[in-house]
Structures are given as C-alpha cells and as structure tokens.
Backbone as JSON, one array per atom type, in Angstrom:
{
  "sequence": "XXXXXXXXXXXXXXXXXXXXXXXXXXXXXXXXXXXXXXXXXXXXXXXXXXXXXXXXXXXXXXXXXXXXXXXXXXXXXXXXXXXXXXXXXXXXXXXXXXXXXXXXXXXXXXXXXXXXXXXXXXXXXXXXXXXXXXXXXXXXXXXXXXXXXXXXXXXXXXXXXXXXXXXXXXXXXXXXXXXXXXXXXXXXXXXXXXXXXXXXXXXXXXXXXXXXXXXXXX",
  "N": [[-9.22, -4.99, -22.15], [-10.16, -5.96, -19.36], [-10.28, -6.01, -16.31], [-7.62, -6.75, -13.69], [-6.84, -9.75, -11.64], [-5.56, -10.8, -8.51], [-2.44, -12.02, -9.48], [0.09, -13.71, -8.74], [-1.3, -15.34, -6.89], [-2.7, -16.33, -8.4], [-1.05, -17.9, -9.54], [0.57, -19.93, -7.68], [2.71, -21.08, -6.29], [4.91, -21.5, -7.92], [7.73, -20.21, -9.74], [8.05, -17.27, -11.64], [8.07, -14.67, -13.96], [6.44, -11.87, -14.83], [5.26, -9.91, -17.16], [3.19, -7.43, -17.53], [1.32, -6.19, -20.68], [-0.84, -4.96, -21.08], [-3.07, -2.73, -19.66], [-5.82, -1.89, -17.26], [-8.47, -1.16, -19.76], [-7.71, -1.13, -21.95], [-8.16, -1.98, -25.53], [-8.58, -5.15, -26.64], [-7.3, -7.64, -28.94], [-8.42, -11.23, -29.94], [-5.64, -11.66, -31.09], [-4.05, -10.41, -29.92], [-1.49, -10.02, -27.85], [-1.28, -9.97, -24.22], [0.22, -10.55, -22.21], [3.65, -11.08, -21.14], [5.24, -14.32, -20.05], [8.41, -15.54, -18.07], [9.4, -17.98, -16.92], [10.65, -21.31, -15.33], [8.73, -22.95, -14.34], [5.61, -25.21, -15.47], [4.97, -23.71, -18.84], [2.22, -23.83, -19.79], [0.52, -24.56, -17.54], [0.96, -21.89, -16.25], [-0.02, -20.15, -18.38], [-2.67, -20.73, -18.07], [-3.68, -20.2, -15.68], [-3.32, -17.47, -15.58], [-4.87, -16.63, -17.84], [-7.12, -17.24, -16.16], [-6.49, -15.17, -14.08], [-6.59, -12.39, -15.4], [-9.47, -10.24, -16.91], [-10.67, -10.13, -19.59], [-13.86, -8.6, -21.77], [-16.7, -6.9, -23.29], [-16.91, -4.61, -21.87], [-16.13, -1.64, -20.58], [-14.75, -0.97, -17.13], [-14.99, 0.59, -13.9], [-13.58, 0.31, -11.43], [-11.16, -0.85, -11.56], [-10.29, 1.0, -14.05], [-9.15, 3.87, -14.3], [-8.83, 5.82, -16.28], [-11.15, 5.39, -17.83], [-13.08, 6.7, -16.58], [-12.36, 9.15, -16.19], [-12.62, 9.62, -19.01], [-15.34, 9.88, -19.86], [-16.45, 11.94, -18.44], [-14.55, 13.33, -19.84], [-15.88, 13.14, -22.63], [-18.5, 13.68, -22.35], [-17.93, 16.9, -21.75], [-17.33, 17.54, -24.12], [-19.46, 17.02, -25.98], [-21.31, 18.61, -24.96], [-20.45, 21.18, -25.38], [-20.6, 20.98, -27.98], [-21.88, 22.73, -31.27], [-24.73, 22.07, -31.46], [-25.39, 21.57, -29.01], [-24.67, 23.25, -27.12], [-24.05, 23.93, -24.59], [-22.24, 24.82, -21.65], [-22.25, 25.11, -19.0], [-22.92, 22.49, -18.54], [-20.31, 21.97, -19.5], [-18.08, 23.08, -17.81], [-19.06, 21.87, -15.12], [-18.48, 19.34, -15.69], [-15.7, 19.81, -16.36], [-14.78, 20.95, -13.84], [-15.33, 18.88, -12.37], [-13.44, 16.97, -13.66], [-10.82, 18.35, -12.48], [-11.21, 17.55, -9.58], [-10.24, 14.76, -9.49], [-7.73, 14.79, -10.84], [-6.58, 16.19, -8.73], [-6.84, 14.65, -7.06], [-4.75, 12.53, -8.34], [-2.74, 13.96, -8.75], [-1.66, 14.29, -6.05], [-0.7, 12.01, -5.02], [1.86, 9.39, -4.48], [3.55, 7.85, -7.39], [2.72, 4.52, -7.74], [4.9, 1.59, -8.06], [5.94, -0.1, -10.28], [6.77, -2.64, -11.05], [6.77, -5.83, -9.47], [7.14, -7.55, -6.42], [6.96, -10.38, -4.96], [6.39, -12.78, -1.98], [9.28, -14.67, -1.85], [10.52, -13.12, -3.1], [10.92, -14.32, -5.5], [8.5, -14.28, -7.25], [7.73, -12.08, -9.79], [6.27, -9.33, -11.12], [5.19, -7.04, -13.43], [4.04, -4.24, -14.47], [1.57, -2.48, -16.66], [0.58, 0.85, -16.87], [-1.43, 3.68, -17.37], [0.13, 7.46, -17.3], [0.45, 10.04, -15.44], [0.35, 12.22, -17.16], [-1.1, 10.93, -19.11], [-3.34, 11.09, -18.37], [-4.1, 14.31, -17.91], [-4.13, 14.6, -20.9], [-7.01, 15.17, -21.21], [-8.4, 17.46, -20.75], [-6.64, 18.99, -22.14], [-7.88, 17.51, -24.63], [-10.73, 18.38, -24.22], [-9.98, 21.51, -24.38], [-10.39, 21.6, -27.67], [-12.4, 21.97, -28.29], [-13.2, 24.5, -27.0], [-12.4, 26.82, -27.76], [-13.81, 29.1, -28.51], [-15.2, 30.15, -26.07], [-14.69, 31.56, -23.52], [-15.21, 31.68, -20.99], [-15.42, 28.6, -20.29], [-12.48, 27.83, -21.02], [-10.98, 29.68, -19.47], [-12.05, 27.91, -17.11], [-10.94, 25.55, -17.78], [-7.73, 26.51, -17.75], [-7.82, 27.29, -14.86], [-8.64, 24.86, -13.63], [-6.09, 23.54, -14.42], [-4.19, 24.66, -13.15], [-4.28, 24.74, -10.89], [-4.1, 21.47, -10.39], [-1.73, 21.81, -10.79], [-0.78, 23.3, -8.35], [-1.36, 21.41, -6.33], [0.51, 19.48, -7.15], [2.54, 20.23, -6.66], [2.79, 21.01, -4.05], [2.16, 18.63, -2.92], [4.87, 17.86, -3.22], [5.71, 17.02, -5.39], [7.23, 17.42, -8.36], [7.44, 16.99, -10.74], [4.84, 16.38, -12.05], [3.96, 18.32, -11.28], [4.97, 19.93, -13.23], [3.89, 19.37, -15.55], [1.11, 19.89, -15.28], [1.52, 22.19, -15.43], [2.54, 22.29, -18.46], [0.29, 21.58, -19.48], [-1.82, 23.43, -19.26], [-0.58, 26.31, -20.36], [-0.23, 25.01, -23.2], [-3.11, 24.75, -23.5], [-4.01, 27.6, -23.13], [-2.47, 28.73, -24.58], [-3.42, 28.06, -27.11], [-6.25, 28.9, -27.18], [-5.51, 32.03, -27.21], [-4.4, 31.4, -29.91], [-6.51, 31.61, -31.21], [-9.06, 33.72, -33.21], [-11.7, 34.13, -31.67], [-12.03, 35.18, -29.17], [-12.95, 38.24, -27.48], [-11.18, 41.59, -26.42], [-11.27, 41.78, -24.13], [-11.15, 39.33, -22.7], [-9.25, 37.71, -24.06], [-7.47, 39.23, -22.37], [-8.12, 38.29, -19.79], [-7.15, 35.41, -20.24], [-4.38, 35.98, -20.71], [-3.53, 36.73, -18.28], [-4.19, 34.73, -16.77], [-2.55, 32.29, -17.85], [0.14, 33.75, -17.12], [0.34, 33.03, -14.67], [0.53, 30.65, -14.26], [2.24, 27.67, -13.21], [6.13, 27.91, -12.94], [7.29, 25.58, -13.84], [6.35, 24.53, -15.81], [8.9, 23.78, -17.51], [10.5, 22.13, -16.61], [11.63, 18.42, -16.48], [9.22, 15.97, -16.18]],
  "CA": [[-9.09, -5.73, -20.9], [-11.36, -4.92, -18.15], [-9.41, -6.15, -14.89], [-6.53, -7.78, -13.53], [-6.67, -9.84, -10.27], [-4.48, -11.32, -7.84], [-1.82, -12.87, -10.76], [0.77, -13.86, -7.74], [-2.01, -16.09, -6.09], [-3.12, -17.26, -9.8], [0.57, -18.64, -10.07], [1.07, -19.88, -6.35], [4.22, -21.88, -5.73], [5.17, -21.25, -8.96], [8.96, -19.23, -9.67], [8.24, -17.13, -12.64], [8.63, -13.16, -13.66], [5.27, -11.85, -15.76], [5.01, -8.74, -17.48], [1.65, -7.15, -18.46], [1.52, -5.93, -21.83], [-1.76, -4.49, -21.23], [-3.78, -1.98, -18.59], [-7.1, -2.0, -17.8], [-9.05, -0.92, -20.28], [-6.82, -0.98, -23.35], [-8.75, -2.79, -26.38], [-7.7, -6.18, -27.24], [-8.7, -8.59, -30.16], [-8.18, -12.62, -29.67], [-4.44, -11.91, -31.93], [-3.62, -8.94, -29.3], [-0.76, -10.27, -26.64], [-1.81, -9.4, -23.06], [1.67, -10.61, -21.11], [4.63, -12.41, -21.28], [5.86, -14.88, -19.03], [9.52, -16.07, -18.11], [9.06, -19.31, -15.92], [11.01, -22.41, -15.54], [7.58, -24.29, -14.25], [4.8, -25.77, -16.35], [4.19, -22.87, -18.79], [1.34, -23.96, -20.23], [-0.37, -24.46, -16.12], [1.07, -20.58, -16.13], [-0.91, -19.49, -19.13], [-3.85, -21.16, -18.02], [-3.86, -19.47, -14.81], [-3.14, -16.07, -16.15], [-6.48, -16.91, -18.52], [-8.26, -16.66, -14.61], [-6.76, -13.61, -13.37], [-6.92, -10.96, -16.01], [-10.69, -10.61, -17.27], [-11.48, -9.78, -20.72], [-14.66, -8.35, -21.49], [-16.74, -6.15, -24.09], [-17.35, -3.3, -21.57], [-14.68, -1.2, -19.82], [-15.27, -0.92, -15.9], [-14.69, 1.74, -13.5], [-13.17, 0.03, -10.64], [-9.86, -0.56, -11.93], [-9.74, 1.46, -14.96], [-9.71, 5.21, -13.69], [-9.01, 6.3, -16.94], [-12.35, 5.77, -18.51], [-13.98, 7.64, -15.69], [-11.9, 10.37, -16.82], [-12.69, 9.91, -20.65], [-16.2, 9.65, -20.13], [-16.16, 13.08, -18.0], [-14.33, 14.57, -20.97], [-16.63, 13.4, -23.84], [-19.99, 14.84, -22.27], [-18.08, 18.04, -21.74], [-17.08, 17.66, -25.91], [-20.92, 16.91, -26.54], [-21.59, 19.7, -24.51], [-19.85, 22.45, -26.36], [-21.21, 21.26, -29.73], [-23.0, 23.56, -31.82], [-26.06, 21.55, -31.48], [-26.33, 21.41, -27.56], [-24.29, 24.7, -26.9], [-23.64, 24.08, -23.09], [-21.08, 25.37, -21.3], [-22.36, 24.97, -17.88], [-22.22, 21.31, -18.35], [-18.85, 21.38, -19.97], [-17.56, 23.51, -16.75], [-18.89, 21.35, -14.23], [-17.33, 18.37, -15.68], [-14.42, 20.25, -15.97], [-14.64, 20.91, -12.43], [-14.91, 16.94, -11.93], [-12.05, 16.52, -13.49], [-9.97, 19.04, -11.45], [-10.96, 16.87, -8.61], [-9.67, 13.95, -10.04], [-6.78, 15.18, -11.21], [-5.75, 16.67, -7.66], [-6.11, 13.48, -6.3], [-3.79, 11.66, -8.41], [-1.21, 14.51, -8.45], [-1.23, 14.15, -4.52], [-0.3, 10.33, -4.56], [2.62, 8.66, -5.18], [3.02, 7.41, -8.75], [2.89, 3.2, -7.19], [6.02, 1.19, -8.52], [5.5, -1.08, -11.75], [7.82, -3.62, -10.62], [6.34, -6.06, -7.93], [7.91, -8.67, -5.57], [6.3, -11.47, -3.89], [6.93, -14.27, -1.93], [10.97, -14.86, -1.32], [11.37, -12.37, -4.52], [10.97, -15.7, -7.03], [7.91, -13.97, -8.12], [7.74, -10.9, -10.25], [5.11, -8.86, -11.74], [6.06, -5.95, -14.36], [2.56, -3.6, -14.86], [1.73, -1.33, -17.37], [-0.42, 1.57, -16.61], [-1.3, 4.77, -17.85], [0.63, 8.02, -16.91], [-0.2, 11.45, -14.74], [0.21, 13.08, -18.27], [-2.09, 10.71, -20.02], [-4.94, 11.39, -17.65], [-4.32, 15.36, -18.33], [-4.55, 15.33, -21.87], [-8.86, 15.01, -21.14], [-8.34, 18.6, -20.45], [-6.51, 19.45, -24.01], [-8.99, 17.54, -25.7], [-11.75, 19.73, -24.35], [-9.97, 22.35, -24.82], [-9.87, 22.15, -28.92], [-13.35, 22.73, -28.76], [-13.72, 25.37, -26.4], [-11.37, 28.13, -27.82], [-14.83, 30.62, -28.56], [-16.21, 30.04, -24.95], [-13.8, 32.12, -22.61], [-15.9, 30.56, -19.51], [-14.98, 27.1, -20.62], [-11.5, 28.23, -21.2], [-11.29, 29.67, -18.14], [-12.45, 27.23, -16.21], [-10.15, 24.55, -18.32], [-6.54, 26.89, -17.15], [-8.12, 27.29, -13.34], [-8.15, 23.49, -13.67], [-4.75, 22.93, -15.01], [-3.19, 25.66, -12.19], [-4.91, 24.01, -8.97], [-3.41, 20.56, -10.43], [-0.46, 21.49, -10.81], [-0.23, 24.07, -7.0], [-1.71, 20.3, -5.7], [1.16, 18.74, -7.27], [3.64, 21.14, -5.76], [2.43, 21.04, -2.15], [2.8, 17.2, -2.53], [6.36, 17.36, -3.65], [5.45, 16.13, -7.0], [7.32, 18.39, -9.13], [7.13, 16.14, -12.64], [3.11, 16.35, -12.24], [3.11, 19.81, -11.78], [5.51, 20.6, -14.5], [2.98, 18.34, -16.93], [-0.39, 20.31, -15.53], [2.0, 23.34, -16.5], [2.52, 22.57, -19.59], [-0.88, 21.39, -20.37], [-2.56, 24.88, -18.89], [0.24, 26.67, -21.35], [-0.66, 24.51, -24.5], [-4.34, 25.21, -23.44], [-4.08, 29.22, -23.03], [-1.93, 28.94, -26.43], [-4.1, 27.39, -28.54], [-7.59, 29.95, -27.06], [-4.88, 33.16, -27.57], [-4.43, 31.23, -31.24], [-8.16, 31.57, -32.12], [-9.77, 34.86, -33.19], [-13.01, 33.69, -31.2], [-11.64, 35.72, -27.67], [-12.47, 39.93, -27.74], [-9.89, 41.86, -25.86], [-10.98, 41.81, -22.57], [-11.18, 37.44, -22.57], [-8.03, 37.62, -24.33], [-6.35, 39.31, -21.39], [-8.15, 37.4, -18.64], [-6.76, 34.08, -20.67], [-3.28, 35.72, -20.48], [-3.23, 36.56, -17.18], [-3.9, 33.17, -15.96], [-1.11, 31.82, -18.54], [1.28, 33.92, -16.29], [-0.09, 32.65, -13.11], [0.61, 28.81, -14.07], [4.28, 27.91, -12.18], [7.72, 28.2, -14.25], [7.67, 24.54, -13.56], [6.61, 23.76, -17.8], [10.17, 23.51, -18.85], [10.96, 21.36, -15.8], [11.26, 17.53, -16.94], [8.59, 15.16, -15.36]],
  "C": [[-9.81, -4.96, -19.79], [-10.41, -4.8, -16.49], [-8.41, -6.69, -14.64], [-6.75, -8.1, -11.8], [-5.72, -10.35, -9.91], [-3.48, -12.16, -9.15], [-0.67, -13.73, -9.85], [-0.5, -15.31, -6.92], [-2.55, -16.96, -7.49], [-2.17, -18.62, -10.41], [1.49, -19.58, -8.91], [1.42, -21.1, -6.56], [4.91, -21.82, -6.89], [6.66, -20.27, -9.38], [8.23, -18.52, -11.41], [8.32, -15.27, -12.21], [7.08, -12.77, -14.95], [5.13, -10.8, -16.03], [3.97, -8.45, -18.62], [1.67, -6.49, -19.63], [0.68, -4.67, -22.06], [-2.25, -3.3, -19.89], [-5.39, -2.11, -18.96], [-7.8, -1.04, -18.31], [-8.74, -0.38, -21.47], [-8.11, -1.96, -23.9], [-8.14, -3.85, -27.08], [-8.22, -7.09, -28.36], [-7.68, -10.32, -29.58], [-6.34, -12.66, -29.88], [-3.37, -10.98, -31.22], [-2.63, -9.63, -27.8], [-1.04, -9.41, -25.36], [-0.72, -9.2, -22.0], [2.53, -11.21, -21.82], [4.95, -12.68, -20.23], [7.64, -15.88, -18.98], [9.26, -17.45, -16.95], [9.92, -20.49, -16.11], [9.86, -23.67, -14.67], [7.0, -24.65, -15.86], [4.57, -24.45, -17.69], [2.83, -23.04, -19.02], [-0.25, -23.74, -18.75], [-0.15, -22.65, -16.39], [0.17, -19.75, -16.67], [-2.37, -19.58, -18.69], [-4.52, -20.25, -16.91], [-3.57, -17.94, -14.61], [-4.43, -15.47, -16.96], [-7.42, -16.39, -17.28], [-7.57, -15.26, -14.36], [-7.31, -13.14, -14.27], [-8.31, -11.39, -17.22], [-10.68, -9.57, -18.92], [-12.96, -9.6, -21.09], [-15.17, -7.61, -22.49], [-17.33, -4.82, -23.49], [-16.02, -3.7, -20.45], [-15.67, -1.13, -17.97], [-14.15, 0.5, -15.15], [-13.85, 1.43, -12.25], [-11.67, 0.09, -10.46], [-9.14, 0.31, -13.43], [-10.0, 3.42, -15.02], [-9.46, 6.01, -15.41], [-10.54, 6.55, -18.26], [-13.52, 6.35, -17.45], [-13.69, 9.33, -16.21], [-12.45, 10.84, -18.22], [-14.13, 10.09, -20.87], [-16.73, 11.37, -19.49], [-15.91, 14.31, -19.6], [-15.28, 14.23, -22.28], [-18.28, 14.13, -23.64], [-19.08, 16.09, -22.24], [-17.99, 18.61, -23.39], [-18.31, 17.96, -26.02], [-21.49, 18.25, -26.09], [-21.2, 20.88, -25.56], [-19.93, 22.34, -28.03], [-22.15, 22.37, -30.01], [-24.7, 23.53, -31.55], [-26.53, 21.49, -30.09], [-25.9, 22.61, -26.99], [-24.64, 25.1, -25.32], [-22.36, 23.89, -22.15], [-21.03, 25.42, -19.99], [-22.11, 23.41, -17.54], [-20.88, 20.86, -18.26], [-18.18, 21.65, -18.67], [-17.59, 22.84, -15.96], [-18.66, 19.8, -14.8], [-16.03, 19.06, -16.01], [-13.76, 20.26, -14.53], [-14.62, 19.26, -11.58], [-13.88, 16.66, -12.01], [-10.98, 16.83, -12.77], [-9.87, 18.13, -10.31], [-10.42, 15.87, -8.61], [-8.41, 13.97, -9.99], [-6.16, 15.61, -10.16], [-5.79, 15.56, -7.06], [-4.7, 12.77, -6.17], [-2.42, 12.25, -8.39], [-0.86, 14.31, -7.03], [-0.82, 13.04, -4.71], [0.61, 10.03, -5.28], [2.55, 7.93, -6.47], [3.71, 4.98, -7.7], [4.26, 2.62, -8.36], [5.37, 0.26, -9.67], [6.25, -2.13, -11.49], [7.15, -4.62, -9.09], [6.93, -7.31, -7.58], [6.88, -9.44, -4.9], [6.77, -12.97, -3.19], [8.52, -14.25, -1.23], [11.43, -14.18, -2.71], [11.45, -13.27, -5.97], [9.28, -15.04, -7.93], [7.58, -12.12, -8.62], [6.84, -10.25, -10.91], [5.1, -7.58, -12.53], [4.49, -5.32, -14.41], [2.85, -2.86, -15.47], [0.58, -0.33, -16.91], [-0.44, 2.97, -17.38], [-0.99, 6.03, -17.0], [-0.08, 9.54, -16.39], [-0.74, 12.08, -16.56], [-0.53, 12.66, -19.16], [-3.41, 11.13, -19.68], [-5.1, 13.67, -17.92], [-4.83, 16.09, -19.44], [-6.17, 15.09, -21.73], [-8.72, 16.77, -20.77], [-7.9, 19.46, -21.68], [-7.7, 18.94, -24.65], [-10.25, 18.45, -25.68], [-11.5, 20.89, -24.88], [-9.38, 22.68, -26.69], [-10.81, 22.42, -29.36], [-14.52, 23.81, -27.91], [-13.08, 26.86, -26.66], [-12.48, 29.65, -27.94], [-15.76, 30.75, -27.51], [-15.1, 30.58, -24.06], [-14.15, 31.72, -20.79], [-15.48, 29.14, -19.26], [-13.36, 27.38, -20.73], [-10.56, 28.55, -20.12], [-10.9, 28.33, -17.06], [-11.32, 25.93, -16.59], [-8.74, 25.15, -17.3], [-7.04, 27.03, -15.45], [-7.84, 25.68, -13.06], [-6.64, 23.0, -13.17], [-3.5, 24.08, -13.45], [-3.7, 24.86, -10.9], [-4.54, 22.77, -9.14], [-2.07, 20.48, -10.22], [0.1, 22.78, -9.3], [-0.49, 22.05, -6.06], [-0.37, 19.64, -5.69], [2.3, 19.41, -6.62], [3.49, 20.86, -4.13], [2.29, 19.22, -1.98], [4.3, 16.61, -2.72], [6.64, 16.68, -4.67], [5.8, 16.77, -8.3], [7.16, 18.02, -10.77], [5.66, 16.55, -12.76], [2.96, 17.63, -12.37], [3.47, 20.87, -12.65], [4.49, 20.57, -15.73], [1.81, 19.33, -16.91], [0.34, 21.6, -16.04], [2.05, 24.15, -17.71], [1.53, 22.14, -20.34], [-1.42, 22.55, -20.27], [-1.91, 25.86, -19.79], [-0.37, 26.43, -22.8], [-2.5, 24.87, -24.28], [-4.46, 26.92, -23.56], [-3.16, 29.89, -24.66], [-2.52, 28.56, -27.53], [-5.65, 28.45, -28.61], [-6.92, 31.6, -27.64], [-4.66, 32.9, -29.44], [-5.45, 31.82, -31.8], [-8.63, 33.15, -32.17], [-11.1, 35.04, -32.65], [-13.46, 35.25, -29.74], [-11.84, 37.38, -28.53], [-11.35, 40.1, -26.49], [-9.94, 41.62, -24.56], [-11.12, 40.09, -22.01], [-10.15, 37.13, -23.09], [-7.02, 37.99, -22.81], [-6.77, 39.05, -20.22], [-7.29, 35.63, -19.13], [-5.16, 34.44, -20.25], [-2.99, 36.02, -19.11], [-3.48, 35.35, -16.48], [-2.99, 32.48, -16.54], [-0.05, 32.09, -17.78], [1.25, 33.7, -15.14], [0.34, 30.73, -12.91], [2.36, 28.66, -13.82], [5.04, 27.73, -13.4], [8.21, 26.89, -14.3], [7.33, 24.18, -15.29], [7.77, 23.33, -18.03], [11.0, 22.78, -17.83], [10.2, 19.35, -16.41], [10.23, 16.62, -15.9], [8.94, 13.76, -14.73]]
}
C-alpha cells in the first residue's frame, strides 16, 4: 500500500468505525485484507469509497511511508560494507542520516491510532509502524559491521544521541529501545573476534555510556 488519504471525507455523512489493517508501505496481494469496516450505512457505497482513499501501487513512496526512507538508508550502508565494495565511509554517513532521523522521531509524540471525527460517529483505527521498528535499521547494519570498529562506532554514537534525544523530550520508552538497541549492537561487535584490544575497549566504553534506561519498559 502506498498511501492513505482523507478516509473520513471518503465516507462523508456516513456513521461507521474503520480500522486499517495495513500501513503505508506494507506489501499487499489482491487476497491481502487492507481494513475492516463496522457501519450501519450502505456497506458496499463504504467499500467503494475506501477503494478511493487508500492507493495501492507497485512502488513504495516516501511521503507517507517514512519507513522506506529509513530502509533504503540502511541497505546502501549493507552494500557498502560488502566485501566487494568495502566502504565504510559510505556506511557511516548513512549511518549518520539515520541518527538524524531517528532524533527526530524520538523528539515527537508517538500520534494516537484512534481517530474521531465529526460528532464522534466516525472512527478511524490506524496501524503504523513503531519507534522500535524504525531502530532495528541500525541492528541490521550492524550484523555486518562487527570487523569495522569505525562503522561500529559510529552505529553505538548513533544509538546513544537517540536515545539522550529521547530523554530530553521526556520520552523515556524510546530511549529505553535506542538503549537496548546500542547494547545488542556493542554485544554482538564484543561477540566477534574481528575487534583488537584497543577497538574492543573503545566499543566497551561506549556500551557503558548508553543510559540504564535498557531494562526500562517502552
């Protein structure tokens, strides 16, 4: 699914309650349910006009689907750190993209999933994807950066400036999550025999620099 528009103006005068199934830029096939609707109008007018809002499509978009901005970020920095292109300056400064990213959305309210319109007769249920889904792009790099201590690096500097962001917004779930992703990242490079001693103990000193917020629930 690529977008969803106005669904409230798609449905107007209409009493019903509609919950999305989908977000944008999940993959759907013709047999793949997108919503359900509760309605005591027409449903069939309902469906039809549910057909107009939300756009199906065979390319993802960037407007409303922030997670493939993210994913696309993390697969050049993958391609990057292959054997075959063996760059690490790339991987870093999309790393460093993502950081920015990532401090955005820890600063901002997570928006409600539940929406009202109208005199409350219409309802709108959303699904979206979570602070902690948009983090793991930061694990996945890091399963193939464990013999690059620069990339490594630069991954836990990440995961600590997301989660001081998420603190200084009062966002303590988010900055438990970049916690315990910067953790599972500095545990999996300390796993690998790749690191000599002195990249070993710059990895653990930034491990003990990430807040005591990990074992706090999100």
């Amino acid at each position: 699914m690529q977008s969803v528009d106005n669904v409230p103006a798609a449905i107007e005068g209409r009493s019903f309650r509609v919950e999305l199934l989908v977000t944008p830029g999940d993959f759907v096939t013709p047999r793949h349910p997108v919503a359900r609707v509760w309605t005591g109008a027409d449903p069939d007018a309902c469906a039809k006009a549910l057909r107009r809002a939300i756009a199906v499509t065979s390319e993802r978009d960037l407007e409303q689907d922030v997670g493939y901005g993210v994913r696309q970020l993390a697969d050049i920095a993958v391609k990057a750190l292959s054997p075959s292109v063996n760059d690490p300056t790339t991987a870093t400064t999309c790393i460093g993209y993502l950081q920015g990213i990532l401090e955005l959305l820890a600063a901002q309210p997570e928006p409600s999933l539940v929406r009202r319109y109208g005199r409350e007769d219409v309802t709108l249920v959303l699904r979206r994807d979570t602070f902690p889904d948009y983090l793991e792009a930061l694990v996945q790099i890091s399963r193939y950066a464990t013999s690059d201590a620069r990339v490594v690096q630069a991954l836990l500097q990440a995961a600590l400036r997301v989660a001081q962001a998420a603190a200084e917004a009062d966002a303590g779930g988010k900055a438990a999550a970049a916690a315990r992703v910067g953790t599972r990242i500095a545990r999996r490079a300390l796993g690998s025999d790749r690191l000599d001693a002195e990249e070993r103990e710059a990895v653990e000193e930034m491990l003990h620099r990430l807040p005591a917020l990990a074992a706090t629930s999100p």
